[in-house]
C-alpha positions as CSV (number, residue, x, y, z in Angstrom):
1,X,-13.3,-5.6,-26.9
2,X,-14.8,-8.5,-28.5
3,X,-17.0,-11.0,-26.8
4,X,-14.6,-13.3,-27.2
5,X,-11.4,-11.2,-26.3
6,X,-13.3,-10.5,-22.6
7,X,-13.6,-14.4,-22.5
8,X,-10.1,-14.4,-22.9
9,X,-9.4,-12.0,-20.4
10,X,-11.3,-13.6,-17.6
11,X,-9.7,-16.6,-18.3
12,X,-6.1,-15.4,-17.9
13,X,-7.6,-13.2,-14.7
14,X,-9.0,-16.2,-13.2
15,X,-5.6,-18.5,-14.0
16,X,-3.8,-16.0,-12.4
17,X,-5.9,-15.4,-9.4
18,X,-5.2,-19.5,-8.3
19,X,-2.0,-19.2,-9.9
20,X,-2.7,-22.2,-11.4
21,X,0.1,-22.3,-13.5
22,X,3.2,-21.0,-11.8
23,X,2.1,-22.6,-8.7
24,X,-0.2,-25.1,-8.9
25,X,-1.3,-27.6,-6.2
26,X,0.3,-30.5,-7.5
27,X,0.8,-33.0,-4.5
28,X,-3.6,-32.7,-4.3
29,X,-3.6,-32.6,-8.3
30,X,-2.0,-36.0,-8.7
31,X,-4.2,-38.0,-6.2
32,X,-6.7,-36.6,-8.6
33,X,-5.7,-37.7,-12.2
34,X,-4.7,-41.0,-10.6
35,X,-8.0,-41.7,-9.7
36,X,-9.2,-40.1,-12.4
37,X,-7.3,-42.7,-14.9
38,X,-8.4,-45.7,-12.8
39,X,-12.4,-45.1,-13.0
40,X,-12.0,-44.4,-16.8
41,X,-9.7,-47.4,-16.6
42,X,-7.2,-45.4,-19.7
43,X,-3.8,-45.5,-18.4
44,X,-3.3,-42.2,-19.0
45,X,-4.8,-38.7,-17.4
46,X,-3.6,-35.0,-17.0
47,X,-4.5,-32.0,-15.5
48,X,-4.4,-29.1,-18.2
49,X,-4.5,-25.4,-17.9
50,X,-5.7,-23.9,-20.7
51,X,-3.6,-19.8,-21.3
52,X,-4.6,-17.7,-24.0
53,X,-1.7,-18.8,-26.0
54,X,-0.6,-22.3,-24.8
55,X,-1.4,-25.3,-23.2
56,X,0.3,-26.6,-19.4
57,X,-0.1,-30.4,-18.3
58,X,0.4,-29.1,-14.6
59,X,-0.3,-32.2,-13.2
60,X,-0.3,-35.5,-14.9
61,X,-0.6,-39.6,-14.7
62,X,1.1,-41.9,-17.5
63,X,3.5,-40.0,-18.8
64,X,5.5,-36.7,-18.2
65,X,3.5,-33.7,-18.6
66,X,4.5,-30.7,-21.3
67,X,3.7,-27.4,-22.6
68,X,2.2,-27.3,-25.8
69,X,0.8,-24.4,-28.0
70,X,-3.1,-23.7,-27.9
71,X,-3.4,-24.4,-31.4
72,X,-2.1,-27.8,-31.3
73,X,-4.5,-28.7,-28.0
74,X,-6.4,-30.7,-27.9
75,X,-8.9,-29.5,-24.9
76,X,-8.7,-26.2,-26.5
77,X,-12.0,-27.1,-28.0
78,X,-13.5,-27.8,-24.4
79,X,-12.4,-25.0,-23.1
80,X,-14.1,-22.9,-25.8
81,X,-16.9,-24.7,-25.7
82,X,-17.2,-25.6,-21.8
83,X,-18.8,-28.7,-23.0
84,X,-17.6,-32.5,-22.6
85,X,-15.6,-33.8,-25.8
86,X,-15.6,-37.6,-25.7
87,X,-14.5,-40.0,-28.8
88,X,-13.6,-43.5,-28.6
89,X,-11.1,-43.1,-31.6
90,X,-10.0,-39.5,-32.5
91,X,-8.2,-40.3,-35.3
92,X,-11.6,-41.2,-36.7
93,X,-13.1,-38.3,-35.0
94,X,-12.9,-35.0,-38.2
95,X,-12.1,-32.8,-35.1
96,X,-9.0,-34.5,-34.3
97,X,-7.8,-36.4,-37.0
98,X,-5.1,-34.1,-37.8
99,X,-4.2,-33.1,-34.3
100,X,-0.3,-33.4,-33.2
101,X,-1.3,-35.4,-30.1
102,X,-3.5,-37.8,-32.6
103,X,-1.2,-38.3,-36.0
104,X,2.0,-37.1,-34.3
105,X,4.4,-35.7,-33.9
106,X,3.4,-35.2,-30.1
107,X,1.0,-38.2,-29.7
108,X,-0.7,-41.1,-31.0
109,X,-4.2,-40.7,-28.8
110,X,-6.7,-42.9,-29.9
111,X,-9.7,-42.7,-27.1
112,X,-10.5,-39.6,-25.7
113,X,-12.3,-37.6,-23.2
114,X,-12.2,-34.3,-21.7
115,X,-14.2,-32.5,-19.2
116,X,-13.9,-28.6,-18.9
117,X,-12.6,-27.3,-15.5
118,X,-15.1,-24.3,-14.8
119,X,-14.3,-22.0,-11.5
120,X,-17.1,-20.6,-9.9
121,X,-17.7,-17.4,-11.3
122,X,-18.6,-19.2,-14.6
123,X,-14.8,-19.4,-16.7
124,X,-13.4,-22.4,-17.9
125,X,-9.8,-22.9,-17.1
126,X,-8.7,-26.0,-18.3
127,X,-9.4,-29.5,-18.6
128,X,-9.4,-32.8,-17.0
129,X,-8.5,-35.6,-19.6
130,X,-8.3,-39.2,-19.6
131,X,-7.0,-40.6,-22.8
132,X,-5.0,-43.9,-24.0
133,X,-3.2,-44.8,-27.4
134,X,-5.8,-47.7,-28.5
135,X,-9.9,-47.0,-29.2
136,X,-11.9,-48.2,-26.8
137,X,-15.7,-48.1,-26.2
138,X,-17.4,-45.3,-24.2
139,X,-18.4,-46.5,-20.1
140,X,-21.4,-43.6,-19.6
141,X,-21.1,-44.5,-16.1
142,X,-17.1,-43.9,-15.6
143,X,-17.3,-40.8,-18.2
144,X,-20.1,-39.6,-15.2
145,X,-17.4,-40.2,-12.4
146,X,-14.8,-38.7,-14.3
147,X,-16.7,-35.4,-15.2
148,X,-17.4,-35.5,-11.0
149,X,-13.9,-35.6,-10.4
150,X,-13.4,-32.5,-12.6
151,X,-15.5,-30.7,-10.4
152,X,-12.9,-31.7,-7.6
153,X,-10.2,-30.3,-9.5
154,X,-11.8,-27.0,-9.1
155,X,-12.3,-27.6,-5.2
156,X,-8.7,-28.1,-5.0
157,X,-8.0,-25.0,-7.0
158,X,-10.6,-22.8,-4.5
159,X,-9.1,-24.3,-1.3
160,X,-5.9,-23.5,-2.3
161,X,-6.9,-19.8,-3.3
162,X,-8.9,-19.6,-0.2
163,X,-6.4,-20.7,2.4
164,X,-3.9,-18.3,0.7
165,X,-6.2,-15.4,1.3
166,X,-6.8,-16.5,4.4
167,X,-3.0,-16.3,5.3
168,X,-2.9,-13.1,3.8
169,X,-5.9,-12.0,5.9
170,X,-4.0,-13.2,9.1
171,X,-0.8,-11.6,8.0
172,X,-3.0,-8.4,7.7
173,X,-4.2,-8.6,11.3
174,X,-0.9,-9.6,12.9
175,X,0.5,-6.4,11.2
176,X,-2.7,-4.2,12.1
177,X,-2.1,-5.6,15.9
178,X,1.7,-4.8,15.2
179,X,0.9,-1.6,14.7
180,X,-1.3,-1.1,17.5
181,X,0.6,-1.9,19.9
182,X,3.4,0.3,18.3
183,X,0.9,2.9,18.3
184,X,-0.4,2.6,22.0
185,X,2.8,2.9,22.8
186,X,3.5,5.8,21.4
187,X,0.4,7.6,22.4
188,X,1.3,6.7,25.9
189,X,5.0,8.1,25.4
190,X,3.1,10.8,23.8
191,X,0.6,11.6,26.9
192,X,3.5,11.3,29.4
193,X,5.8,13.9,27.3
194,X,2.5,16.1,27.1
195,X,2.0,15.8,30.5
196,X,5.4,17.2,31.7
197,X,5.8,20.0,28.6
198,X,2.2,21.2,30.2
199,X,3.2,20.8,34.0
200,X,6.9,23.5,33.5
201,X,4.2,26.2,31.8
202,X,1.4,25.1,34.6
203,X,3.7,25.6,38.2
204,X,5.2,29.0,36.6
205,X,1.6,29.8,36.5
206,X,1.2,28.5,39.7
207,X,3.6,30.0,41.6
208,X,3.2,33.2,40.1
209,X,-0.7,33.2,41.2
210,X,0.2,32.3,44.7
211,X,3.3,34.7,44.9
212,X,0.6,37.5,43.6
213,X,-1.6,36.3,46.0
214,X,0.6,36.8,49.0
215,X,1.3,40.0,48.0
216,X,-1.8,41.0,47.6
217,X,-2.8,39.9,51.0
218,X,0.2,41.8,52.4
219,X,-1.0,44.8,51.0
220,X,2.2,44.7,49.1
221,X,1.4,45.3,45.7
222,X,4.3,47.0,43.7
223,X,5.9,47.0,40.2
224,X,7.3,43.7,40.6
225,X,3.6,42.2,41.2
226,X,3.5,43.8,36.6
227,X,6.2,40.7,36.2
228,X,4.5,38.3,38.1
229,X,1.7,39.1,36.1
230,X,3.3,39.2,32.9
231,X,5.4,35.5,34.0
232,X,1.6,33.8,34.2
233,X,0.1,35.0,31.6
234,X,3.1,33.9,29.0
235,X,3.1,30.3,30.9
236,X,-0.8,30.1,30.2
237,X,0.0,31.2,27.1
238,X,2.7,28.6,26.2
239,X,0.0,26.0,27.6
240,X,-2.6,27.0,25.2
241,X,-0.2,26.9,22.3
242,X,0.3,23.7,23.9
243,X,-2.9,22.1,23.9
244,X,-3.4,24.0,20.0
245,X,-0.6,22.0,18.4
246,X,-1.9,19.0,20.1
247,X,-4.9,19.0,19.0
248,X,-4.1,20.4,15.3
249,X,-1.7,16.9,15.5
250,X,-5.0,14.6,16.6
251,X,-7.5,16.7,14.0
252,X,-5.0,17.2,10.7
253,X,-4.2,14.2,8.7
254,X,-7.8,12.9,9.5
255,X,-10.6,12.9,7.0
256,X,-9.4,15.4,3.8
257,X,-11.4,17.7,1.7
258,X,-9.5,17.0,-1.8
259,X,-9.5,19.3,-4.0
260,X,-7.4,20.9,-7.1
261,X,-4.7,22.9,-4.9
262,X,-2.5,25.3,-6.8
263,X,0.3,25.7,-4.2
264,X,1.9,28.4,-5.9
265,X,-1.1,30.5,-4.8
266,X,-0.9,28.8,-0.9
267,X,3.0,29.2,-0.5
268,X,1.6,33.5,-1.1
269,X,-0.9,33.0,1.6
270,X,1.5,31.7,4.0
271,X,4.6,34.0,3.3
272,X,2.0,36.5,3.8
273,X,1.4,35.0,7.3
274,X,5.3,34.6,8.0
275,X,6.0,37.8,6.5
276,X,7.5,39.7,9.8
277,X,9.5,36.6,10.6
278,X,10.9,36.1,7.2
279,X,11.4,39.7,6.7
280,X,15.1,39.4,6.7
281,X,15.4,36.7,4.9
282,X,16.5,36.2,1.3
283,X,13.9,34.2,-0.7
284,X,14.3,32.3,-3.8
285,X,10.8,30.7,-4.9
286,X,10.2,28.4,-7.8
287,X,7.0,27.3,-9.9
288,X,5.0,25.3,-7.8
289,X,2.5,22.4,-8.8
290,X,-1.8,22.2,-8.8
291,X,-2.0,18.7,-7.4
292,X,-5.0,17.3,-5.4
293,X,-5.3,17.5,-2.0
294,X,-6.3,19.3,1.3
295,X,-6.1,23.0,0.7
296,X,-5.9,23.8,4.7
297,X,-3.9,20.4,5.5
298,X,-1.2,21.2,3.1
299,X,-0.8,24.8,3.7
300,X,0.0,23.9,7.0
301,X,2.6,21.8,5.6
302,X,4.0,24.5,4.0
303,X,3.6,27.5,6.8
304,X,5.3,24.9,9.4
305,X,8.4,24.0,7.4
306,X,8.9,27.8,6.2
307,X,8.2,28.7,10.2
308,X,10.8,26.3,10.9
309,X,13.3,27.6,8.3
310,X,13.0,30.7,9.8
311,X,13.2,29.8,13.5
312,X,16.2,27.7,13.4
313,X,18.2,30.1,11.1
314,X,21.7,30.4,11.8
315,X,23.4,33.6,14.0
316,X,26.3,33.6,11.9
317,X,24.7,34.3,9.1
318,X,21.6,35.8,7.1
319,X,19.0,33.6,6.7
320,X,18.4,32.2,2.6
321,X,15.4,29.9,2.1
322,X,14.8,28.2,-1.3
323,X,11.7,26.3,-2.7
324,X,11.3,24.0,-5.3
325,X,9.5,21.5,-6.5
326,X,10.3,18.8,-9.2
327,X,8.6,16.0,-10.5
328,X,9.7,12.2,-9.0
329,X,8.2,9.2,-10.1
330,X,4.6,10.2,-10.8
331,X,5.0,12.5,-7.5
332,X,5.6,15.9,-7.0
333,X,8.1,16.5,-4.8
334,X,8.4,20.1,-2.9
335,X,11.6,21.2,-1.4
336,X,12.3,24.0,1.3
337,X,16.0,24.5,1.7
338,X,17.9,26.7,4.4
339,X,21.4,27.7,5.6
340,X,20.0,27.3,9.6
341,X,21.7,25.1,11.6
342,X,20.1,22.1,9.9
343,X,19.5,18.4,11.7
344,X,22.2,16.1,12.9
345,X,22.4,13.1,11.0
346,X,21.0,11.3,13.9
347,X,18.4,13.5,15.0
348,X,16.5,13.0,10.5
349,X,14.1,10.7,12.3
350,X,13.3,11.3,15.1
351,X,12.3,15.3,14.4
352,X,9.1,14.0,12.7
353,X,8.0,12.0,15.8
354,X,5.9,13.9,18.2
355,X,7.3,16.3,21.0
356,X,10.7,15.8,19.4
357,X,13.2,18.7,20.2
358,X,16.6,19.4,18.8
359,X,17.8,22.3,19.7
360,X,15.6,23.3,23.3
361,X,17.4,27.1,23.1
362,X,14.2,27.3,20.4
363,X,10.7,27.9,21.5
364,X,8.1,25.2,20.5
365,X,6.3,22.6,21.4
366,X,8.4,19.5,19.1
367,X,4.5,18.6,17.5
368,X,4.8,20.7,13.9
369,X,6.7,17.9,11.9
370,X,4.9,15.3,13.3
371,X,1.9,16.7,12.4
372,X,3.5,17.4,8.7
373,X,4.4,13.6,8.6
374,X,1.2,12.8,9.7
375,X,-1.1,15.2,6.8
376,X,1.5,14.2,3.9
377,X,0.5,10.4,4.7
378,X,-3.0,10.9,4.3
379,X,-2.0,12.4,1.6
380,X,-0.4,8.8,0.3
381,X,2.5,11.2,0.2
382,X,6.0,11.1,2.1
383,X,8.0,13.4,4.1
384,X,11.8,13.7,5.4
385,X,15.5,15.4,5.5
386,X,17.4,15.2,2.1
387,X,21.2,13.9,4.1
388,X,23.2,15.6,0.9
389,X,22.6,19.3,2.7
390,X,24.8,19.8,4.9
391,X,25.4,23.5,5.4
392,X,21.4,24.4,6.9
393,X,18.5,21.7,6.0
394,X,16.4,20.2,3.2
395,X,12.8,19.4,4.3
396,X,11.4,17.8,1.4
397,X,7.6,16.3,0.9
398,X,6.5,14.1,-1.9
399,X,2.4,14.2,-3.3
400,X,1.4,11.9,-6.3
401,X,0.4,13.9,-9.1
């Protein structure tokens, strides 16, 4: 790019960063020009903003203000320049003498000044001009007020762009504390459902330590003490599982180790892991994607949706699982698809927030979709139920390519 095309392009990125003309502040703008006509004492002034390709009087005094092409601007030499133009008679002036706005058909200017509107990173925007239709002599001292006042065009401009980032910056926070609170109180939902999942595990423990116990102290040891035995050590087992898939929800979906992940060779790793519980089941696997991500983050993805697949199959009927993935809007998205029991339309929700149970005939703790939800986010990716399967479930899980 040319020096002259970057010039260009900083001046349409900085016309569009105050918006300057779809939305300028034009109420504050005409006070301006006003005043700006009365200390050059012209009866005409205007506010112009200055595109690539044409020229918008966005706020103006004297007359009604227009949009002209750059070529036939006048301040289009200011704002090349960023220099003052000032001529008591253009249409003596070589510059102007053929200009539209000077010899017609748009104008008949005769004095002349303009004063380049520069923001504060350096790029001139526009101009303000004060002109009128007869010559007139040059007042130093109201050319010096005027070329002030362009300065306060630019203030106007900044407090306008300022005050609407700082009502951006408020919205921000009041959505950030929006979703705090909605956060805290989940997390205490979340503790209090924790805390009662961990206490039905924790008294069958209990009580079978203090029934052994007894016994014990009876000197009434016997094969039934084997199944109070075998009762506490599978509730301490359910409460480490427990305690495993809470913290896996806390520690997964945090920081990510990206990488190029070629899930066609993860999905084998996984069905590996699954194979005795998917042993039964008929399998029909397509080409997976490379994408980048978090090789251990999104093969959990994968080994908790197949897990689920398998433990919510059907009973009246072999289990089938399919997986897909097709590309969606510059995302991949991967698809595991069962003939289970599948999720009530009511129920596509709320399975991917923490502890949620649909079916409690099923063994598990309610935390593995959540914790799906929660990795595929990080991943800038999204998760959910497709509703067109109704006969078993659709699980799918968009990534960006």
């Amino acid at each position: 790019m040319t020096v002259a095309g970057a010039d260009v392009q900083r001046r349409i990125a900085a016309i569009r960063m105050y918006d300057a003309v779809r939305k300028p502040p034009r109420e504050e703008l005409d006070s301006v020009v006003q005043l700006a006509a009365r200390i050059a004492g012209v009866p005409k002034a205007t506010v112009n903003i200055i595109t690539d390709t044409e020229q918008h009087q966005v706020s103006t005094f004297g007359f009604e203000g227009d949009v002209c092409a750059r070529e036939d601007s006048m301040c289009a030499r200011t704002v090349d320049t960023s220099e003052p133009v000032i001529v008591s008679d253009a249409s003596r002036d070589p510059r102007f003498a053929a200009n539209p706005f000077v010899a017609g058909p748009l104008g008949r200017v005769r004095f002349y000044a303009s004063f380049p509107l520069v923001s504060r990173d350096g790029v001139t925007v526009g101009t303000l001009c004060v002109f009128d239709d007869v010559a007139r002599p040059v007042d130093e001292e109201a050319m010096r007020g005027v070329a002030t006042l362009a300065d306060r065009v630019i203030d106007v401009f900044e407090l306008r762009l300022r005050s609407r980032e700082l009502a951006l910056s408020m919205m921000e926070i009041q959505a950030v504390q929006a979703e705090l609170e909605r956060s805290n109180e989940r997390l205490a939902s979340f503790a209090g459902q924790v805390s009662h999942d961990l206490k039905t595990p924790l008294t069958t423990l209990s009580l079978s330590l203090e029934l052994l116990h007894q016994q014990v102290e009876a000197g009434e040891v016997g094969p039934e003490t084997v199944s109070l035995v075998d009762r506490a050590a599978r509730g301490a087992t359910r409460m480490a599982d427990l305690v495993d898939d809470v913290l896996d929800y806390a520690r997964l979906g945090g920081t990510l180790k990206a990488t190029e992940v070629d899930l066609d060779f993860v999905l084998g790793e996984v069905l590996d892991d699954l194979g005795p519980e998917l042993a039964d089941a008929t399998l029909t696997i397509g080409r997976l994607p490379t994408l980048l991500g978090d090789r251990a983050q999104l093969r959990a993805v994968l080994q908790n949706l197949l897990a689920n697949a398998s433990r919510y199959r059907s009973e009246e009927r072999p289990l089938e699982v399919r997986i897909a993935a097709r590309h969606v809007q510059r995302a991949w998205r991967i698809e595991i698809t069962d003939n289970g029991r599948g999720v009530p339309p009511a129920e596509r929700d709320r399975v991917f927030e923490p502890l949620a149970r649909v079916d409690d005939s099923i063994e598990g703790s309610g935390i593995g979709l959540a914790t799906c939800r929660r990795i595929v986010g990080a991943h800038g990716g999204r998760i959910g139920v497709d509703p067109a399967v109704t006969e078993g479930a659709r699980f799918w899980f968009e990534l960006p390519d």
